[in-house]
Each structure stands twice: as C-alpha cells, then as structure tokens.
N, C-alpha and C positions, 0 to 999 in steps of 0.2 A: 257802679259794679266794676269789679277787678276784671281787668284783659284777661286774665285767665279759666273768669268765670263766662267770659262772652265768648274763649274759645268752646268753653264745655257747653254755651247753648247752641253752639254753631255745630258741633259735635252730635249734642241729641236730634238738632232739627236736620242732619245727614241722615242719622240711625231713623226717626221718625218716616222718611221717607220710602227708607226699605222694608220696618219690621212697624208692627202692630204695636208701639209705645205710645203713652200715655204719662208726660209728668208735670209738676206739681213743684211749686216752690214754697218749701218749707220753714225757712230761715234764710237770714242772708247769708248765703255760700252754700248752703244745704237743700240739695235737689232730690227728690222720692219719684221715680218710674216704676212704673210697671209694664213689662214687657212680654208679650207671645212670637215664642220661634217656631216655623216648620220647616220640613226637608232633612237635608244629609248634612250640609256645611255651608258657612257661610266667615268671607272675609271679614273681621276688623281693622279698619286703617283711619287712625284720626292725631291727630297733633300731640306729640311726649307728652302728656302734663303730668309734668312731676309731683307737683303741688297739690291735684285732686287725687283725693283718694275715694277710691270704688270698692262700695262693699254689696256683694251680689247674694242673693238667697233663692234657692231652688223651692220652688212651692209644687210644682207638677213637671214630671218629665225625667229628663236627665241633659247634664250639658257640660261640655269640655272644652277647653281653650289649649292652643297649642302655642305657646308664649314665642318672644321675639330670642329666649335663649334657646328654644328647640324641645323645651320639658314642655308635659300636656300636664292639667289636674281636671279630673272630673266631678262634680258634683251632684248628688243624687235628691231627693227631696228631704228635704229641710236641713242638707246641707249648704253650710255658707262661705265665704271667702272675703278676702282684702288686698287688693294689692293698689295699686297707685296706676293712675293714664297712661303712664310712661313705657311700664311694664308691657301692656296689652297695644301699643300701640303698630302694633304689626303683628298680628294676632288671627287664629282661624280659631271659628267656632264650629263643634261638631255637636250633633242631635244624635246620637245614639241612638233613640227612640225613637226621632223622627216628628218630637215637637217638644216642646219645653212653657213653661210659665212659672214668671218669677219677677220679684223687685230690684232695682238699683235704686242704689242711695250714694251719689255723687255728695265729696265733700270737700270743699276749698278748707285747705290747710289752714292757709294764711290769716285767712280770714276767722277759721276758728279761734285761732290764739287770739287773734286781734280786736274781733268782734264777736265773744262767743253768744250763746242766747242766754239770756238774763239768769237759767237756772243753773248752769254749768257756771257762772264768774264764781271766783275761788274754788273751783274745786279741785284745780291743777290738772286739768284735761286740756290741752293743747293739741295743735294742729302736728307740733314737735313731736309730744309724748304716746302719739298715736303711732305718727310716722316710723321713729324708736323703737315701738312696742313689735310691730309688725312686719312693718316695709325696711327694715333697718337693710343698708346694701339694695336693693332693688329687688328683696324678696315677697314670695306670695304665701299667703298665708290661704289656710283653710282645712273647713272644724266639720267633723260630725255634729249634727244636730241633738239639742237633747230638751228636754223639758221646760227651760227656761229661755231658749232661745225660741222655742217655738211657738211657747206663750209671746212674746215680744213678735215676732214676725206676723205671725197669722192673723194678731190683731193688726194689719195694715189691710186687711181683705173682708169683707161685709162687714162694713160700719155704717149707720143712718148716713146719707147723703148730708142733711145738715149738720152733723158732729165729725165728718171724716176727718178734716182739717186739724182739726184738736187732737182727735185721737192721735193723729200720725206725728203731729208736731211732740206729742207725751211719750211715743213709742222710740221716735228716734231720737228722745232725751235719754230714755233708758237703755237705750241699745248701749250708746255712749256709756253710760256709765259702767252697763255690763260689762265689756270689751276694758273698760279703765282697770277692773278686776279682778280680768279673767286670769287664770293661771295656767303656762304652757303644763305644767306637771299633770294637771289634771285632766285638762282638754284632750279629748283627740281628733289630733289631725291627720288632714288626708294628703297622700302623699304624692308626690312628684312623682310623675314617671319619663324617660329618656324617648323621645320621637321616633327612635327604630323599635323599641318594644311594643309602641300602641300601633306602629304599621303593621309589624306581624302577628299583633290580632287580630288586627282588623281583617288582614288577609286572611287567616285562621279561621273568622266569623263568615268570611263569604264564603271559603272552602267548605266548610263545616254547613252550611246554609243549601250548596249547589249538591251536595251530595245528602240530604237527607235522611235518603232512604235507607242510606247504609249506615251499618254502627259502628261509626270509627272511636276507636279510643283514646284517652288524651295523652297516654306514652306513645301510642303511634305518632298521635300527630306534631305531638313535641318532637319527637325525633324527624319528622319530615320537615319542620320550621325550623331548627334546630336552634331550640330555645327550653329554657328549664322546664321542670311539668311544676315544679310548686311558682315559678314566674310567673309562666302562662295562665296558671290559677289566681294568681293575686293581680297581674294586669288585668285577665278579662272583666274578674267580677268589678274592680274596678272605673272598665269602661263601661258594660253594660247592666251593671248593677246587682247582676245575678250569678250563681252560679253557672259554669259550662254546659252541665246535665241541665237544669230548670229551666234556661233560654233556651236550648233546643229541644227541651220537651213542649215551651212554648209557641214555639213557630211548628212542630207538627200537629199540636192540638189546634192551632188555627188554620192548617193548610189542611186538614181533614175536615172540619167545620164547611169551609169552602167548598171540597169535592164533595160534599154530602149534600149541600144544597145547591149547586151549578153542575153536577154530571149524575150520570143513571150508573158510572161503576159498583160492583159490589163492594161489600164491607171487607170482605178478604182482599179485593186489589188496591183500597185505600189503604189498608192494613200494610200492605208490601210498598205501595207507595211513599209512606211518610217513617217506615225504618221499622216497621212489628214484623217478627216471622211469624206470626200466627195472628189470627183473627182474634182471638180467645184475650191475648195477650193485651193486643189495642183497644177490645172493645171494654175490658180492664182499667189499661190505663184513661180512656175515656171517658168512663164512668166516676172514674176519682177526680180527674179535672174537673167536670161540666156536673158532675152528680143525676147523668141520666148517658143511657146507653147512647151508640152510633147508630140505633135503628130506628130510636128511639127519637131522636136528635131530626130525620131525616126526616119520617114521619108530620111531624111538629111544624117544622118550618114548610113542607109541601103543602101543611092545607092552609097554613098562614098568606101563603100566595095564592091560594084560589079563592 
C-alpha cells in the first residue's frame, strides 16, 4: 500500500476517534465512510494529500467547509462535492442544522491510473483525468443533486449485510463513470461563497434568532449588516438551506411548541412571544404548520404526560 494511502488511514483513524465513521475498503486505493456529525463546528486538520481525492454526499442534514483559501461551500441533502486532501487540509466544518449524515469516498489518484479496478481498464478514466476534470488548480467542485446521482448514492445505505460489499463496490464503479460524463453545461453547481459574507449571516441568523419576537424585515436588516438584500438572500438560503422567512417561521413554530408544552402562558402571550401581533394570526399560522390548532396542540401533549 502507497505512503499516501497509509497517510489517508492515519487520517480516518484521527477522524474515527472524534466523529462517529465507519469505513470500508473498497478497492485498492478506494476507501467508502460513512460518517454522522453533531454540534456547531468542528476543525479539519490532516496532511495536504494531493493525490487523494474526496468525494463527499450529504444523505441527511446540512454541512459546510470553510476552505484553506477562505471560500465556504455548503451542501444540502443529496448534494455532492470533490475536491482533493490538500484543499481541505486546514478546513472547519459547520453543522448549520446542527447534525449532518453522509458518505466519503477517499480515492488514491495514483493508484487509479495505475491500478485501476478490472472494470474501469480501458476506459480512460484516470486518476489524471478525474483530477483535470475537477480539481484542475486546487479547485472544489460541487453539484446539486438530481435523479441519477441519487439513484447511485442512496444505494450505499440499506443493503442486505451479506451483499453490501458488491453493492458498494458496483455503485462506486458507476459513480466513476457518471462523474467520467458528466457535463459542466448541464450540471449545476453550487457555489463558492467569500468567508466575510457566511459571517454576516451567520451574525444575521443569530440577530434574527435573539430577536424573534419582533418582525424585522430583510431591507432593514440588510441595511443594519450592510450587505445586498438579494446577497443576503442567496447566501443565507445557501447556508441554511432555506429561505429567510421559512427558517424563522421554523424556529417560532418550534419555540411555541415548547412554551405550549413546558409553561401555563396563554396563547395570546406565546403569540407575542415568538413575533404574532395577534393571537388569531399565530393560532393560523400554527395550524398550517402542525395541521392542528395551539390549543389544541397543548391539550394533546398534557394528557400524553399524565
């Protein structure tokens, strides 16, 4: 086995001891993880490898890398990425959501050219033409999900235990080939964003968070961050996946939820609480969330604890 492939097991069995991974060897130079993140952030620090390339797929969650050039890219569920060890090797990872679950597929370059796996010889899929395709300059690539990527992925997750091995070995032949394929014209990708514009949403996200109750608007609060309103629209839904309005309709439908079942307040002071001038209004928009009233709601869950 190649030094570079014994820095990549020295590398997982780092990763293994802080996060919940699980991998698997696939071929020789071709490693498949699966890995579960929680919390806010979390550091990457592991040795350049230039020569491995890392192709990552979000199956649950949301997750962001903030690179060694300073650009973050985030990826949402069954979206995917490429870049090579080297890239990521001084790297923070953020949890938007606050947990994430997903695959790595670590791949010695060298070794693909060199030694590829029996079904790929002649098909002019190298370690090169990958590297070329993608990482050309030390860049990171990364794709919206779409139908065919997600047939290929998802079959790496509930397979009979005595066929996984096959299966995953046939999925990450096809991957390979998709990827030999794919065409930037038609693909789309997700985009880089600059490390001062994901702080000032993120500061944005907490401001907007601490202040709930009030209805701030996003020309207001553009003009208090002093940042574009259609930026701050395209970074946020970017980092959190969602629209501005839909995330903070989200955390008040969940922070009412909570007062309803852990305080005796009325519906009118939850209502003022989480940003409704009216009762009327929230017991509304509550009923369209949850498809049953706030009284209703409170009712429900008090006899479930008796």
């Amino acid at each position: 086995m190649s030094k570079k492939i014994t820095s990549l097991e020295k590398c997982i069995q780092e990763l293994s001891h802080k996060y919940p991974i699980v991998s698997y060897d696939l071929y020789e130079g071709i490693k498949l993880a699966f890995m579960s993140l929680t919390g806010n952030k979390h550091t990457d620090t592991h040795e350049p490898l230039r020569n491995i390339l890392e192709i990552n797929y979000c199956h649950k969650g949301r997750i962001g890398w903030k690179m060694s050039n300073g650009n973050s890219v985030y990826l949402g569920e069954h979206d995917f990425s490429l870049h090579t060890m080297e890239y990521c090797s001084n790297s923070t990872i953020t949890l938007p959501n606050e947990y994430y679950e997903g695959i790595s597929i670590y791949i010695d370059l060298n070794t693909l050219s060199e030694e590829p796996p029996e079904l790929l010889k002649n098909t002019g899929i190298t370690g090169n033409s990958i590297l070329d395709k993608f990482c050309k300059d030390g860049n990171f690539s990364a794709f919206i999900g779409n139908e065919e990527t997600d047939a290929i992925f998802s079959s790496f997750y509930h397979q009979p235990k005595e066929f996984q091995l096959v299966y995953w070995q046939i999925k990450v032949i096809e991957l390979l080939l998709y990827l030999s394929k794919l065409s930037f014209d038609t693909e789309k990708r997700l985009s880089e964003y600059q490390s001062e514009q994901i702080e000032i949403v993120r500061n944005i996200h907490k401001y907007l968070l601490d202040n709930i109750s009030q209805r701030i608007t996003i020309d207001e609060t553009a003009r208090k961050y002093l940042i574009n309103p259609t930026t701050l629209k395209s970074v946020f839904k970017a980092v959190y996946g969602t629209s501005i309005a839909s995330h903070i309709k989200e955390h008040r439908m969940k922070m009412a939820t909570h007062l309803l079942m852990e305080t005796t307040k009325s519906i009118k002071e939850i209502a003022k609480e989480v940003g409704y001038e009216s009762q009327s209004k929230f017991s509304k928009a509550f009923k369209e969330y949850y498809d049953v009233l706030p009284t209703e709601y409170r009712i429900f869950h008090s006899n479930k604890l008796k």
